[in-house]
DSSP file (Angstrom, degrees, kcal/mol; ACC not computed):
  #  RESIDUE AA STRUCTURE BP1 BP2  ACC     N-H-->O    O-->H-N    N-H-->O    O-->H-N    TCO  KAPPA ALPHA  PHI   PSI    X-CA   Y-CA   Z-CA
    1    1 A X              0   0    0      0, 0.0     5,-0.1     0, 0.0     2,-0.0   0.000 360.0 360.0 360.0 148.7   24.7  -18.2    4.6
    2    2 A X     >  -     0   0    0      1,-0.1     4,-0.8    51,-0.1    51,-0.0  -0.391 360.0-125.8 -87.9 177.6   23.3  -18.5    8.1
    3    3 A X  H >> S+     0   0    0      2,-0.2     4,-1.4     1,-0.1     3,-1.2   0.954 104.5  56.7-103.0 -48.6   20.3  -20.8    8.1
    4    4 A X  H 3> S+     0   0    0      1,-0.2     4,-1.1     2,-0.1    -1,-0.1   0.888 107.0  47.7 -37.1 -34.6   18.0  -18.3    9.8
    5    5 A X  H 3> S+     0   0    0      1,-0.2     4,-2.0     2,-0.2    -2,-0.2   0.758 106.4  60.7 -67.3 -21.0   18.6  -15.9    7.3
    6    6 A X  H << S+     0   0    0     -3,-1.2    -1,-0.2    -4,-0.8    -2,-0.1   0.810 107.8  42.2 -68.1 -33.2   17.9  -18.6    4.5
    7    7 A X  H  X S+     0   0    0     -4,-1.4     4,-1.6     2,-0.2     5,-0.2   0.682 109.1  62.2 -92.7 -15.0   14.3  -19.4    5.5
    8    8 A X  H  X S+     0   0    0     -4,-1.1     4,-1.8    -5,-0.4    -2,-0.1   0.996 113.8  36.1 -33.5 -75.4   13.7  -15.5    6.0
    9    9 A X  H  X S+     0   0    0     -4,-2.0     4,-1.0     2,-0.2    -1,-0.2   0.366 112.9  58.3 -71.4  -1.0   14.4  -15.3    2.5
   10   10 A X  H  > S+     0   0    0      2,-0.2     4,-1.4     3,-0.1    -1,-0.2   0.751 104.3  50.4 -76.0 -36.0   12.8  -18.4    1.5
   11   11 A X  H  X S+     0   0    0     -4,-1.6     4,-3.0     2,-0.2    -2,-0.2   0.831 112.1  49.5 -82.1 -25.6    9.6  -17.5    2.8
   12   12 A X  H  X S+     0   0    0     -4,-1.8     4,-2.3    -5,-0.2     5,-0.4   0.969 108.9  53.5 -77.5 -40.2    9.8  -13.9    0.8
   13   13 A X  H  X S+     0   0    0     -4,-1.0     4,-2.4     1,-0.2     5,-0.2   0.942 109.1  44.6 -70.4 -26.2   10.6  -15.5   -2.2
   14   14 A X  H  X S+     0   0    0     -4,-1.4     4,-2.6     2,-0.2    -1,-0.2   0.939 108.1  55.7 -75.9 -29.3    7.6  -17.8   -1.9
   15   15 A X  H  X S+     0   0    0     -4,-3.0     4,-3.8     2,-0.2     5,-0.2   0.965 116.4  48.5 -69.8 -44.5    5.1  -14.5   -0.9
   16   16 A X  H  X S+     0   0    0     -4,-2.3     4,-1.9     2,-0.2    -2,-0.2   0.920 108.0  47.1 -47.8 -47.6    6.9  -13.4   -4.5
   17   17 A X  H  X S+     0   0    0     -4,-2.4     4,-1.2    -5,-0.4    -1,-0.2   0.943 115.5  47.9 -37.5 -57.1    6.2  -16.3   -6.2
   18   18 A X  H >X S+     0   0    0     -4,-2.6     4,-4.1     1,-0.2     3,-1.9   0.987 111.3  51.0 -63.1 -48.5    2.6  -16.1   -4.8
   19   19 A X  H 3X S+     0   0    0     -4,-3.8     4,-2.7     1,-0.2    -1,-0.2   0.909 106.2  52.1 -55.5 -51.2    2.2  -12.8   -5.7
   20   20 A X  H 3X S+     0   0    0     -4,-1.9     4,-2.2     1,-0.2    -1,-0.2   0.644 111.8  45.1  -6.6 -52.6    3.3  -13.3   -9.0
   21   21 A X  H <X S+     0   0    0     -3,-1.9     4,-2.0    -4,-1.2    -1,-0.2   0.922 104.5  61.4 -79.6 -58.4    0.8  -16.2   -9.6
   22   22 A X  H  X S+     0   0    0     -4,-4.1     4,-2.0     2,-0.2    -2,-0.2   0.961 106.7  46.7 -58.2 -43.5   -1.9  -14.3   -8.1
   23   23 A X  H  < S+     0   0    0     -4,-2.7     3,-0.4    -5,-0.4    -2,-0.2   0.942 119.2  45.8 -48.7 -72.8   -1.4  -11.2  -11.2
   24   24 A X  H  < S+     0   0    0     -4,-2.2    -1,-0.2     1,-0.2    -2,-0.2   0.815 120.6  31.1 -34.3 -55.4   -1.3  -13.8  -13.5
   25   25 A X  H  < S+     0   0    0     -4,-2.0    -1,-0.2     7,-0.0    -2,-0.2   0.657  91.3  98.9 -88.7 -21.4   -4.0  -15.8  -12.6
   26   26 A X     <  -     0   0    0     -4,-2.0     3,-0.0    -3,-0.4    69,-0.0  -0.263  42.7-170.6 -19.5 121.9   -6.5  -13.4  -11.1
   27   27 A X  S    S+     0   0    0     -2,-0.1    68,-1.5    67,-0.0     2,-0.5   0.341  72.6  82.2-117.6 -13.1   -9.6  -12.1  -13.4
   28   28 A X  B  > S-A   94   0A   0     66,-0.2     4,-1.7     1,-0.2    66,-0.2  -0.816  75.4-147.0-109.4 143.3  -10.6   -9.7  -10.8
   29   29 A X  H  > S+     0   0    0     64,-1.5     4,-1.1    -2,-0.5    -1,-0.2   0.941 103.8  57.0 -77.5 -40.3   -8.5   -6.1  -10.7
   30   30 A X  H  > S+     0   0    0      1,-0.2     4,-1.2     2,-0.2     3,-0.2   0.935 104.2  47.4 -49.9 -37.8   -9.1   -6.4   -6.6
   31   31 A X  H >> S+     0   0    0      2,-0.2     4,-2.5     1,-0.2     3,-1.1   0.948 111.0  58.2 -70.3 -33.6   -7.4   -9.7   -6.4
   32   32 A X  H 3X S+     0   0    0     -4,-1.7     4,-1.9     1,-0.2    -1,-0.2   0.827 102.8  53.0  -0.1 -72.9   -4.7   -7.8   -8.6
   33   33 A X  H 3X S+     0   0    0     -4,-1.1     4,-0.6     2,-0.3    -1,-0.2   0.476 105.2  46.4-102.2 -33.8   -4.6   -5.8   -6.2
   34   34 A X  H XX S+     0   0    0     -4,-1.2     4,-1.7    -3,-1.1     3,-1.1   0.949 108.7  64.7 -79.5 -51.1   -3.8   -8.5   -3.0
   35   35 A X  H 3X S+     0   0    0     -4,-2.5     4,-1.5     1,-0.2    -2,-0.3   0.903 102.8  39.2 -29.9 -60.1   -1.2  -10.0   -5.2
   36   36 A X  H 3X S+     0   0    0     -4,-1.9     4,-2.6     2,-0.2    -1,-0.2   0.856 110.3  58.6 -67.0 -14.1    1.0   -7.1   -5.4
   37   37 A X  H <X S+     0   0    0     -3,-1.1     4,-2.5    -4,-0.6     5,-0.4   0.999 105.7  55.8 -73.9 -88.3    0.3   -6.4   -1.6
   38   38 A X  H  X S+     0   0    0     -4,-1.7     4,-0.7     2,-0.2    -1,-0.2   0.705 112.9  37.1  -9.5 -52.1    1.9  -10.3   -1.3
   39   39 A X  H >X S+     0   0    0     -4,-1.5     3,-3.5     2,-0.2     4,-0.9   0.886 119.1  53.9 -94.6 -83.1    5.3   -9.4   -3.2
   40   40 A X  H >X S+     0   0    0     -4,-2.6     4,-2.7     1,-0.2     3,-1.2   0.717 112.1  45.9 -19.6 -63.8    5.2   -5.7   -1.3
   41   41 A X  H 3X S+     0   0    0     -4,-2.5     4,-1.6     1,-0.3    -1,-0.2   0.764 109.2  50.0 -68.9  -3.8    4.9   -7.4    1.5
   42   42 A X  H <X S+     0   0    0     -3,-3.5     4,-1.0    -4,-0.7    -1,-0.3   0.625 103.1  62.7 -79.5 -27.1    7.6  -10.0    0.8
   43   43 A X  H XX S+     0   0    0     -3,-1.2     3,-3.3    -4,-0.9     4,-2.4   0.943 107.4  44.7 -80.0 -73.3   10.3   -7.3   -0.2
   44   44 A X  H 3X S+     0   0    0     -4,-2.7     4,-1.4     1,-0.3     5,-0.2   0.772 104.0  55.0 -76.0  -6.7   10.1   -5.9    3.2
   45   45 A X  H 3X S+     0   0    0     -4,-1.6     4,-0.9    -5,-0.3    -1,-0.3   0.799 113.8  48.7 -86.1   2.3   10.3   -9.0    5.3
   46   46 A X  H <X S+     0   0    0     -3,-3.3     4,-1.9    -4,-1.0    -2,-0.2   0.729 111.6  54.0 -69.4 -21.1   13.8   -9.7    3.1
   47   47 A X  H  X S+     0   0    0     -4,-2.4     4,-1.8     2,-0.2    -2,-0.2   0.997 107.4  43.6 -60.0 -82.5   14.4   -6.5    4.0
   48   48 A X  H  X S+     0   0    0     -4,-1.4     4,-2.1     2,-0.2    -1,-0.1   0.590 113.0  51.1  41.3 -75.5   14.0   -7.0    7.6
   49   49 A X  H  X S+     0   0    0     -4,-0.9     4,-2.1    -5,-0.2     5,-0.3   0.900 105.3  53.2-105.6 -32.2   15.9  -10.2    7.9
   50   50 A X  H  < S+     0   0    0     -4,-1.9     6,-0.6    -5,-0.2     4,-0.4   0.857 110.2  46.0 -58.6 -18.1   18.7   -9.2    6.3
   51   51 A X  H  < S+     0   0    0     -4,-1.8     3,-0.3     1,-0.1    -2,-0.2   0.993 119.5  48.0 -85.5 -50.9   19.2   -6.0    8.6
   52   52 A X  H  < S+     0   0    0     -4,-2.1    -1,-0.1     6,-0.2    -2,-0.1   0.825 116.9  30.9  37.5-112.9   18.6   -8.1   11.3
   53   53 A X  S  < S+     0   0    0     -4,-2.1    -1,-0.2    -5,-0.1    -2,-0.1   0.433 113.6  51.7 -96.5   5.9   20.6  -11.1   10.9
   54   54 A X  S    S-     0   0    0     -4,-0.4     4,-0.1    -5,-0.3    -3,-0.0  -0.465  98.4 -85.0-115.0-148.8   23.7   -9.8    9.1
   55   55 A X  S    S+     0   0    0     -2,-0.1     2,-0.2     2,-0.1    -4,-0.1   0.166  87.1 103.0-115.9  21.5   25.9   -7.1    9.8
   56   56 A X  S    S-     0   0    0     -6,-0.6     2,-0.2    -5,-0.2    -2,-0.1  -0.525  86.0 -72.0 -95.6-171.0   24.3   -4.2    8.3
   57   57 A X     >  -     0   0    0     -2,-0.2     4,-0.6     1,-0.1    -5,-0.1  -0.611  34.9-141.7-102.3 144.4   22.6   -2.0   10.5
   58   58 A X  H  > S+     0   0    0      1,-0.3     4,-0.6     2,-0.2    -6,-0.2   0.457  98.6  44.5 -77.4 -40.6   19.5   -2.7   12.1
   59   59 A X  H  > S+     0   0    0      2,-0.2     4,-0.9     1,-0.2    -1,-0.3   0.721 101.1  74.7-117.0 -17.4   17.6    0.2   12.1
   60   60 A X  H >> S+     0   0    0      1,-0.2     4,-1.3     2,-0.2     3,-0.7   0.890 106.3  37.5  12.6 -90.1   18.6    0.8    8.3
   61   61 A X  H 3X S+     0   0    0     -4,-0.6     4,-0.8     1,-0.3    -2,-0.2   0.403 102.1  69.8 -88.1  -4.2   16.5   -1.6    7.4
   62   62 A X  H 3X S+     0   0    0     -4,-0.6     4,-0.6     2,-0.2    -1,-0.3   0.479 105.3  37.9 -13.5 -47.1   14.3   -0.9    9.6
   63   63 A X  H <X S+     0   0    0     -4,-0.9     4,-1.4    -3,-0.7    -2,-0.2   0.671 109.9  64.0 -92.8 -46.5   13.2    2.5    7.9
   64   64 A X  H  X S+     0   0    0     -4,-1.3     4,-1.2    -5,-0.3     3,-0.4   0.847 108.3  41.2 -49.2 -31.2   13.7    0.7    4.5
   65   65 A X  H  X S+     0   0    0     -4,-0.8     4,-1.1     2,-0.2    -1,-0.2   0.947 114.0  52.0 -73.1 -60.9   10.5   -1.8    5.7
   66   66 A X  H  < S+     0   0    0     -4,-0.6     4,-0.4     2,-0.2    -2,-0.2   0.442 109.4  51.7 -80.9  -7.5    8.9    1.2    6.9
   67   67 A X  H  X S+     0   0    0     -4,-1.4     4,-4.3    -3,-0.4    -1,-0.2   0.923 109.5  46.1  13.0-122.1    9.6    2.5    3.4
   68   68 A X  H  X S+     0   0    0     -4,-1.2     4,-0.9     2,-0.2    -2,-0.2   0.538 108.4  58.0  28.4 -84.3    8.1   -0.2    1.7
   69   69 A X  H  < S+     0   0    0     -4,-1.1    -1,-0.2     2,-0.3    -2,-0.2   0.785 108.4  43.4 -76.5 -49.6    5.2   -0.2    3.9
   70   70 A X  H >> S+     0   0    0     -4,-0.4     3,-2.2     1,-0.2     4,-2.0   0.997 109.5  59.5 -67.8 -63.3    4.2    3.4    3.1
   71   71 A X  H 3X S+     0   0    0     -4,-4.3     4,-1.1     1,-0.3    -2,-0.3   0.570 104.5  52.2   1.9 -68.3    4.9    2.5   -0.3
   72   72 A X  H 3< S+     0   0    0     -4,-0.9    -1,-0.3     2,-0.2    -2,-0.2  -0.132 107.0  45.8 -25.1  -9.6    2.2   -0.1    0.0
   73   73 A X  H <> S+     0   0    0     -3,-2.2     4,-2.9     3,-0.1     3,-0.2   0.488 108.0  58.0-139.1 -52.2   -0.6    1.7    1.3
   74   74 A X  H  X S+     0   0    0     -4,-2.0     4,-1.6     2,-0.2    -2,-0.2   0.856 111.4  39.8 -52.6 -27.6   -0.2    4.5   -1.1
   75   75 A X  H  X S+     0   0    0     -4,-1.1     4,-1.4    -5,-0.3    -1,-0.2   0.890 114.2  59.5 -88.8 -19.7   -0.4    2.2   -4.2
   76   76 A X  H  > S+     0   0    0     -3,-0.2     4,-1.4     2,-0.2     3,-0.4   0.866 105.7  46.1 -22.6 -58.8   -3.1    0.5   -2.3
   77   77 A X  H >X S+     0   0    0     -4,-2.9     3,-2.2     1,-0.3     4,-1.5   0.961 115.8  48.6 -87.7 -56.2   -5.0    3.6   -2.1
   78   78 A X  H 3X S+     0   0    0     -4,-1.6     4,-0.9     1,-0.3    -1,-0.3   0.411 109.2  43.7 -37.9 -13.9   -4.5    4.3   -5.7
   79   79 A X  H 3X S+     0   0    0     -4,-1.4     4,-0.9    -3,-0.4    -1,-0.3   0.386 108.3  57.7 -88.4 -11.8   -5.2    1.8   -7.2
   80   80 A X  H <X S+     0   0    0     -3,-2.2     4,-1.8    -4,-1.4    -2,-0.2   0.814 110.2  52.3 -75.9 -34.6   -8.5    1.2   -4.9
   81   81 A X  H >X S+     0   0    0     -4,-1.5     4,-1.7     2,-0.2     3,-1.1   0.986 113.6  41.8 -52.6 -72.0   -9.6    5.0   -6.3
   82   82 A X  H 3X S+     0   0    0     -4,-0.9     4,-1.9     1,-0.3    -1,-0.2   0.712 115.1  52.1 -60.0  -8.5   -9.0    4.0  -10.0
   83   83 A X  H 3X S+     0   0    0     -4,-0.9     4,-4.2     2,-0.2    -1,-0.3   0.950 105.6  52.6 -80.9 -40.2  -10.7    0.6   -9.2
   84   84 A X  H <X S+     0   0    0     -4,-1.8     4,-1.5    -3,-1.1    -1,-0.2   0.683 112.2  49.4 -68.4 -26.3  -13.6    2.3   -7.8
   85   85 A X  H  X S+     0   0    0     -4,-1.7     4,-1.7     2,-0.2    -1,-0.3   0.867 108.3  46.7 -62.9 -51.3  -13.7    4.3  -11.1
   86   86 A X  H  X>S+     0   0    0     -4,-1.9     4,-1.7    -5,-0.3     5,-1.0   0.996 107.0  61.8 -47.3 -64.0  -13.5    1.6  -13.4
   87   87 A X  H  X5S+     0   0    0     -4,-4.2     4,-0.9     2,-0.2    -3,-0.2   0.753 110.2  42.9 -20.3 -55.8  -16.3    0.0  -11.2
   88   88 A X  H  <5S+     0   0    0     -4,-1.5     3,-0.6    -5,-0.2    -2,-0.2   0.958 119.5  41.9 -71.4 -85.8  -18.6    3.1  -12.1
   89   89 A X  H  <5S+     0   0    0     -4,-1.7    -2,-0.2     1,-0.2    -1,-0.2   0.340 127.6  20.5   1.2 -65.0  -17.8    3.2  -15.5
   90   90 A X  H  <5S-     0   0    0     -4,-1.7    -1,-0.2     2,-0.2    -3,-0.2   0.371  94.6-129.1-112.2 -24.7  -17.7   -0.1  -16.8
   91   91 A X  S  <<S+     0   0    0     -5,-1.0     2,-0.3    -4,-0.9    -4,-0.1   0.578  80.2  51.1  87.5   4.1  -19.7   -1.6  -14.1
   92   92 A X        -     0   0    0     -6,-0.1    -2,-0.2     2,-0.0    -1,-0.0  -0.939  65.2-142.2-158.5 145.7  -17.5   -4.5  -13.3
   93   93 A X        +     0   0    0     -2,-0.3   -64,-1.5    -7,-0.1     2,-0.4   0.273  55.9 130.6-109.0  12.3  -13.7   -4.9  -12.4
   94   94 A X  B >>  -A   28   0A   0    -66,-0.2     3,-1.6     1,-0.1     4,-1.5  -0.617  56.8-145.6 -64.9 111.2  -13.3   -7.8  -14.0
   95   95 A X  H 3> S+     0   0    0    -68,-1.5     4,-1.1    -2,-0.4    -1,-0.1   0.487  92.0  63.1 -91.7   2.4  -10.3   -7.1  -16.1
   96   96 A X  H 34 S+     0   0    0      2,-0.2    -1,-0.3     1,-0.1     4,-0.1   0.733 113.9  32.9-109.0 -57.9  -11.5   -9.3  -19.1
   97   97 A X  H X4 S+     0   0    0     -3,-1.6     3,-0.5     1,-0.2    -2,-0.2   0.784 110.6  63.0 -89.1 -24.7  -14.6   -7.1  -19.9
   98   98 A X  H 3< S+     0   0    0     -4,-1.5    -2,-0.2     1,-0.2    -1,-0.2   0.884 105.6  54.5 -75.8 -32.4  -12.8   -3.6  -18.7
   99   99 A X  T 3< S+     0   0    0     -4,-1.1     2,-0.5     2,-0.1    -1,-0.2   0.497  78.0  98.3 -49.1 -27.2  -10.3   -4.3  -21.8
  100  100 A X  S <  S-     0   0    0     -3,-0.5     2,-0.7    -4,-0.1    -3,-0.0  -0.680  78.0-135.0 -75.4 119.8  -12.7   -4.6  -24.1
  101  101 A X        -     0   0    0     -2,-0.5     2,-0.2     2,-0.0    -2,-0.1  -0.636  14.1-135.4 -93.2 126.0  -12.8   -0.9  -26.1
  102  102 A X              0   0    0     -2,-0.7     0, 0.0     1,-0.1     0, 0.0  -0.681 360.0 360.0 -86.2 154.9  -16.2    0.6  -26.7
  103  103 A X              0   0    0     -2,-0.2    -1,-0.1     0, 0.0    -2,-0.0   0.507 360.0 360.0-114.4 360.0  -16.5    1.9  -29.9
């Protein structure tokens, strides 16, 4: 493995990792909501540096990022609608109290 391509993918596996942590640990559905944005964006820069620096083709992965990226902004805007719902609803996005069923 070439050693640029190792820290490529070192640094996407650590924006997965973070994201990861952030779902877990995160009380708020917006912070939710930068976590997965954190692993999205981590997919496409492995994406990226392997078309790139190996031998598959460059502009490939290129559309696969760009992909990705649309990907990413659409669940971004969906999930900012339903937050904005909850918000009105329940009056908080906190995902602790939104869990709770009223009876």
């Amino acid at each position: 493995m070439s050693e640029p391509l190792f820290l490529y993918q070192a640094v996407a596996l650590l924006l997965l990792f973070l994201g990861i942590f952030g779902i877990i640990t995160r009380k708020s559905l917006v912070g939710m909501i930068i976590a997965v944005e954190l692993m999205l964006n981590g997919a496409g820069l492995a994406i990226v540096a392997s078309g790139q620096l190996t031998g598959a083709p460059a502009d490939l992965a290129q559309l696969s990022s760009l992909l990705v990226m649309g990907l990413a902004a659409a669940e971004a805007t969906l999930v900012l609608a339903i937050i904005l719902v909850v918000a009105k609803r329940f009056g908080t996005v906190e995902t602790d109290r939104v869990s709770e069923l009223e009876g």
